[in-house]
C-alpha positions in Angstrom: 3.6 3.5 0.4 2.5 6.4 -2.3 1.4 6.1 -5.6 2.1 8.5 -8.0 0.1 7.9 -11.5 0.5 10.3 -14.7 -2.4 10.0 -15.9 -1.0 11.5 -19.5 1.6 8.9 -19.9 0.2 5.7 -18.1 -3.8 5.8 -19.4 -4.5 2.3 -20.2 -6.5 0.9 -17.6 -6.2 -2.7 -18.2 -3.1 -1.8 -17.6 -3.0 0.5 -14.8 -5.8 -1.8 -13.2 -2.8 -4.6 -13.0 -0.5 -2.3 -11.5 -2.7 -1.5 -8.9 -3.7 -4.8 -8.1 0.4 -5.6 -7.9 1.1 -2.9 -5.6 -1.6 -3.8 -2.8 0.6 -6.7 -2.3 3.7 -4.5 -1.9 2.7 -2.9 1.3 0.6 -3.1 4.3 -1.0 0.5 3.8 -0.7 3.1 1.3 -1.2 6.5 2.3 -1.3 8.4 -0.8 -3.3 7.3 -4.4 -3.2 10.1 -6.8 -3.4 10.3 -10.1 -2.3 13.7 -12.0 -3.6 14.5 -15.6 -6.0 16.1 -18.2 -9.4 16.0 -17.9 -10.0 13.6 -21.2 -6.7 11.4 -19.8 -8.4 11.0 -16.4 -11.5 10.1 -18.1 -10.0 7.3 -19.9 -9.1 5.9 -16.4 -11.9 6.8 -14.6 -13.4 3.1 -13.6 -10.4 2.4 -12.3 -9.5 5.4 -10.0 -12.9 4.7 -8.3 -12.1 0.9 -8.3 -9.2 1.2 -6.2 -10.1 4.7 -4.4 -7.7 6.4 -6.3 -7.9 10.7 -6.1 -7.6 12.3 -9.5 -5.8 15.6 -9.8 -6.6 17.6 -12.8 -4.6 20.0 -14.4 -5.0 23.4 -13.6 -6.3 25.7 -16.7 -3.3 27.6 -18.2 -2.1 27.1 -21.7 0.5 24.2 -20.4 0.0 20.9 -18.7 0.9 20.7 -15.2 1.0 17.3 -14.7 4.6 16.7 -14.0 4.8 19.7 -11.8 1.6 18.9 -9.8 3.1 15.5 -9.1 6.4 16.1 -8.4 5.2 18.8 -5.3 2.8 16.4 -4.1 5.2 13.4 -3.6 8.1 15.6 -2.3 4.8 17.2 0.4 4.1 13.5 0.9 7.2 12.1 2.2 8.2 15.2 4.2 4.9 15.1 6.1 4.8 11.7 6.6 6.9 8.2 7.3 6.7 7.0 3.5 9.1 3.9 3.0 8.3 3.4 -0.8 7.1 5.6 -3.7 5.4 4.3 -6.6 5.8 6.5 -10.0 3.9 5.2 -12.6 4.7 7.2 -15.3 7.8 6.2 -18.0 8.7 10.1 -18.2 12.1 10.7 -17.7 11.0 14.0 -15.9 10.8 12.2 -13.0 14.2 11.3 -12.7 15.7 13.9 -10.7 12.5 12.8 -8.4 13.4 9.2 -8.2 16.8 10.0 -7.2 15.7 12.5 -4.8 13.4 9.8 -3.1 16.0 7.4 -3.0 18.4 9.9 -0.8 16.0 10.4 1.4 15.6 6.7 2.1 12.5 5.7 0.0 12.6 2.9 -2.5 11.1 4.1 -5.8 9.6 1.7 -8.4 8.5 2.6 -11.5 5.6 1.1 -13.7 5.5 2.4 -17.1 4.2 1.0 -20.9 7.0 -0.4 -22.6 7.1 2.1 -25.4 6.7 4.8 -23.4 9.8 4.2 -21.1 13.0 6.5 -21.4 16.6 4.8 -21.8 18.1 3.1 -18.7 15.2 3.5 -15.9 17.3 1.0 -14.1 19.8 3.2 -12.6 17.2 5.7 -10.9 14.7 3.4 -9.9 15.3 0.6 -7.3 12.4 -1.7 -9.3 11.4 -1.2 -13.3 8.0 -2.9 -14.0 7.1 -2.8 -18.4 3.9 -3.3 -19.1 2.9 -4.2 -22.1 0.0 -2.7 -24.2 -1.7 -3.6 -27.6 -1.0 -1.9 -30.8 -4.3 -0.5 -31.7 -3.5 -0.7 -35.5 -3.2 -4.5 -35.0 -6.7 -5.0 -33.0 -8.3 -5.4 -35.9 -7.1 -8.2 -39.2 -7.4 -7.0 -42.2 -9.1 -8.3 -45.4 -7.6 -11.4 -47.0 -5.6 -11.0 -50.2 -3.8 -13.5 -52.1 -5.4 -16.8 -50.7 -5.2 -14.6 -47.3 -2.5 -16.5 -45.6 -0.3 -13.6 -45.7 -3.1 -11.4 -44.2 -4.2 -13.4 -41.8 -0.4 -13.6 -40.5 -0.9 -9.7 -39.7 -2.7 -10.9 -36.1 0.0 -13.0 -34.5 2.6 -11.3 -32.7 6.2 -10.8 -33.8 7.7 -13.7 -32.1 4.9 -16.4 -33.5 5.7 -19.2 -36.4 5.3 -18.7 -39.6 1.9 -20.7 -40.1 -0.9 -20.9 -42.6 -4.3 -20.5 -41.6 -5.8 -23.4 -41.5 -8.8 -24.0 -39.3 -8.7 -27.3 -37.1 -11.5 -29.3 -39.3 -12.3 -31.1 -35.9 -13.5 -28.2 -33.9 -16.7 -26.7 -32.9 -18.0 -23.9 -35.1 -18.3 -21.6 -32.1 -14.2 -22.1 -31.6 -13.7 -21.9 -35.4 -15.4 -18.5 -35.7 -12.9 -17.4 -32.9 -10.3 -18.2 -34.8 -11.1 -17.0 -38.1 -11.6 -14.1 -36.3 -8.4 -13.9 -35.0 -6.0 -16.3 -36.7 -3.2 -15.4 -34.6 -4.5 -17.9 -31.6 -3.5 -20.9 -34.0 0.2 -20.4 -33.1 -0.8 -21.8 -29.8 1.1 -18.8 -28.0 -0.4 -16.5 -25.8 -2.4 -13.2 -27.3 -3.5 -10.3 -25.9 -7.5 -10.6 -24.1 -8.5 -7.4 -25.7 -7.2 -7.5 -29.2 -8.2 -11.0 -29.6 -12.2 -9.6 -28.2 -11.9 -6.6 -30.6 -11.6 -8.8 -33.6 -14.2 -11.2 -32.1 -17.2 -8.1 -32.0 -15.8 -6.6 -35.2 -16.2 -10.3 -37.0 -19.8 -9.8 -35.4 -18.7 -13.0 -33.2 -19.7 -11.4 -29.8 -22.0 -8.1 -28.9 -20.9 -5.2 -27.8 -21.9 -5.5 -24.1 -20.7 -9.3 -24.3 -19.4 -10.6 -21.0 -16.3 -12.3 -22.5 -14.8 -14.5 -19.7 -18.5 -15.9 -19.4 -19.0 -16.1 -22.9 -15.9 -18.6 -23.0 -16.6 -20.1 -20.2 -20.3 -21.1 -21.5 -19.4 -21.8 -25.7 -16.2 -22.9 -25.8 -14.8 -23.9 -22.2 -11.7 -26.1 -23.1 -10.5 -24.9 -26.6 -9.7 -21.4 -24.9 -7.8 -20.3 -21.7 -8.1 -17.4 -20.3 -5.7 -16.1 -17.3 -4.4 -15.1 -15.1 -7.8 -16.4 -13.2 -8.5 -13.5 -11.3 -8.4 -10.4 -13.8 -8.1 -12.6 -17.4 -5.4 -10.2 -19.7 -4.3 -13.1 -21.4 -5.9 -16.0 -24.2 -4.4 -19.0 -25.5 -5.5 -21.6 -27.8 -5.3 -24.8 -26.3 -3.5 -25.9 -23.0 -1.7 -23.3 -20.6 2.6 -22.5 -21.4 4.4 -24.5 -18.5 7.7 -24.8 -18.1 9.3 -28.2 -17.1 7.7 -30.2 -14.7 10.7 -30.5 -12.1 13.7 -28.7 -10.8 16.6 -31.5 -11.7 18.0 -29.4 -15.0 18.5 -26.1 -12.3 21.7 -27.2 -11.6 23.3 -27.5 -14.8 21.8 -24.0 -16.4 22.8 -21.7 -13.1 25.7 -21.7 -10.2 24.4 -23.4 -6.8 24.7 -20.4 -5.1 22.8 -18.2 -7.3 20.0 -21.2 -6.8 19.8 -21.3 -3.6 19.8 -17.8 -3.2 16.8 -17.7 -5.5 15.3 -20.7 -3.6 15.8 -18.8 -0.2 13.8 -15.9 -1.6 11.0 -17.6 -2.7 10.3 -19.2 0.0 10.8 -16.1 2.6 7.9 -14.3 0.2 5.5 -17.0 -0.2 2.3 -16.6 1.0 0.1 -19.4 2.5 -1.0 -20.6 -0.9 2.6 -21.3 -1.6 2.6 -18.7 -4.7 4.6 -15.3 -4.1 4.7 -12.1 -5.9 7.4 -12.0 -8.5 8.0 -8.3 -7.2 8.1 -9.8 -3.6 10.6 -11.9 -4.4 12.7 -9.2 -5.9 12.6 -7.6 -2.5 14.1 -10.3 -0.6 16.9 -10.5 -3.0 18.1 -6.9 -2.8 18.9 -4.0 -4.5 19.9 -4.7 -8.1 23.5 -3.6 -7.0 23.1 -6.7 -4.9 21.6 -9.2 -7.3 21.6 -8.2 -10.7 19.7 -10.4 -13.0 21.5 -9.3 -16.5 24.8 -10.7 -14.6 23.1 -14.4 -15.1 22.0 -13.9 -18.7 18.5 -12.3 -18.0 17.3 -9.1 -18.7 14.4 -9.7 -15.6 13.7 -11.9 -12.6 10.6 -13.7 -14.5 13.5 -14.8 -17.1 15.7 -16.1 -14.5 13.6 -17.8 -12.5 12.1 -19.4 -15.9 15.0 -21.2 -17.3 16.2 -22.3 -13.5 13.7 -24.7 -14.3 12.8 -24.9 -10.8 9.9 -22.9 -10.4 6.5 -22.4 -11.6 5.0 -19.5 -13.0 1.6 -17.7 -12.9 0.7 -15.0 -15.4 3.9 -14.8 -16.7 3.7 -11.2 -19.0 1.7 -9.2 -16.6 2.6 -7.0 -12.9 0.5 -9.6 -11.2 3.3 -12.9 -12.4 3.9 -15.0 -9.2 6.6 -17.6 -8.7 6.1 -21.4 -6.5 8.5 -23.5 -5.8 8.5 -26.9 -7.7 9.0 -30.3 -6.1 12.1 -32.2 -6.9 11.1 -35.5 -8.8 11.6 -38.7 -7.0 
């Protein structure tokens, strides 16, 4: 494999750290890491290049940036040079199209890994896999100062999709997980928040320092009100127990076609690793192209949402490049 970064359109690096973690699992080696951008955007990343031994590739100094250029000569030198099976582009610029399509002739699969506001319209038909990441608005990291009773206010931290609830701390709990909460209000839906935003409120509200180790910090205050996941690289908070989906695979049946089930079934097992658990993105590989098995034609914009409401599978870090997929048992 290859990876491709543009560092000027993909410079989160809780997000970018993800995606690299996802695509060590994609291949036994890769040859090429680059990542192409400004000096300040490779700055912003720059823990996380060294972290996974990742070259940066700075733009040369002319009055415009040469970051798409750079890239594209690189990956076209790379695969002519050497026996390169996939290409990862991680970048939402549609720049890169005529590079993704000129990969795919020549054999490669291409996969792109790009911030969901930052991708262009209908990735799907250049690139064999689409990954969306998702990234926090910065104007909602922070809550804003309480008017009117501060209900309405308070409302401002929980995402789009979340109930409309009062806030109204549990009288029952500890003040340590109070504090959280009134920090960031949000968690009461009981829905799962971004790590970070929920932190910035926390050392804003003066809850946490600066230099807080967080996962530790919840570990050692306030264990079982808060979980944090996935386990290995936390991204993700919730207020109380994990989201699960139901506990066996009986209702599969009745929501998709037997074939399509055991086609799914078949995939999931072929990926699985000795843990049982398999990379969502693994899976997607056994199944095929998208020409082969397209995942809109069942009702579901992605694999995660199909393999969701099948019912008969668990997932792990659902919402992030790392999500994984087991097989459930059949109740007896």
């Amino acid at each position: 494999m290859a990876v491709f970064i543009d560092a000027d359109n993909l410079s989160d690096p809780t997000a970018l750290d993800h995606v690299l973690i996802d695509l060590r699992k994609r291949a036994d080696r890769v040859l090429y890491k680059r990542a192409y951008g400004r000096a300040e955007s490779l700055k912003a990343i720059e823990s996380v290049l060294w972290r996974h031994g990742v070259r940066p590739v700075a733009n040369m100094i002319v009055n415009k940036v040469t970051t798409d250029s750079a890239l594209v000569i690189d990956a076209v030198e790379a695969v002519c040079s050497n026996k390169i099976d996939a290409v990862a582009i991680c970048s939402g610029d549609a720049d890169f199209v005529p590079l993704a399509t000129w990969l795919r002739e020549k054999g490669c699969q291409v996969w792109c890994f790009s911030l969901a506001d930052r991708i262009f319209a209908n990735p799907d038909s250049f690139y064999d896999d689409v990954v969306l990441l998702e990234l926090v608005d910065p104007s909602a990291d922070q809550p804003g100062p309480a008017k009117d009773g501060g209900a309405a206010e308070a409302m401002q931290c929980m995402t789009p999709s979340s109930p409309a609830i009062g806030f109204v701390l549990p009288s029952g709990a500890p003040d340590t997980v109070q504090r959280v909460l009134q920090a960031f209000p949000g968690l009461l839906t009981g829905q799962p928040q971004h790590l970070n935003q929920v932190v910035t409120a926390m050392r804003s509200q003066g809850v946490i320092g600066k230099t807080t180790k967080v996962v530790s910090w919840f570990q050692a205050y306030c264990p079982h009100a808060f979980q944090l996941f996935p386990q290995r690289a936390p991204n993700r908070i919730v207020y109380g127990p994990l989201p699960s989906v139901e506990p066996t695979a009986q209702l599969a049946a009745t929501r998709l076609d037997g074939s399509v089930m055991d086609r799914l079934l078949q995939a999931v097992r072929l990926a699985q690793g000795q843990d049982g658990w398999s990379s969502v993105s693994a899976v997607r590989m056994q199944l095929g192209s998208k020409t082969e098995f397209d995942t809109r034609a069942h009702g579901c914009k992605t694999l995660t949402q199909l393999l969701a409401i099948s019912c008969a599978f668990e997932l792990r870090a659902a919402g992030t490049p790392q999500v994984a997929v087991r097989c459930l048992r059949l109740a007896t």
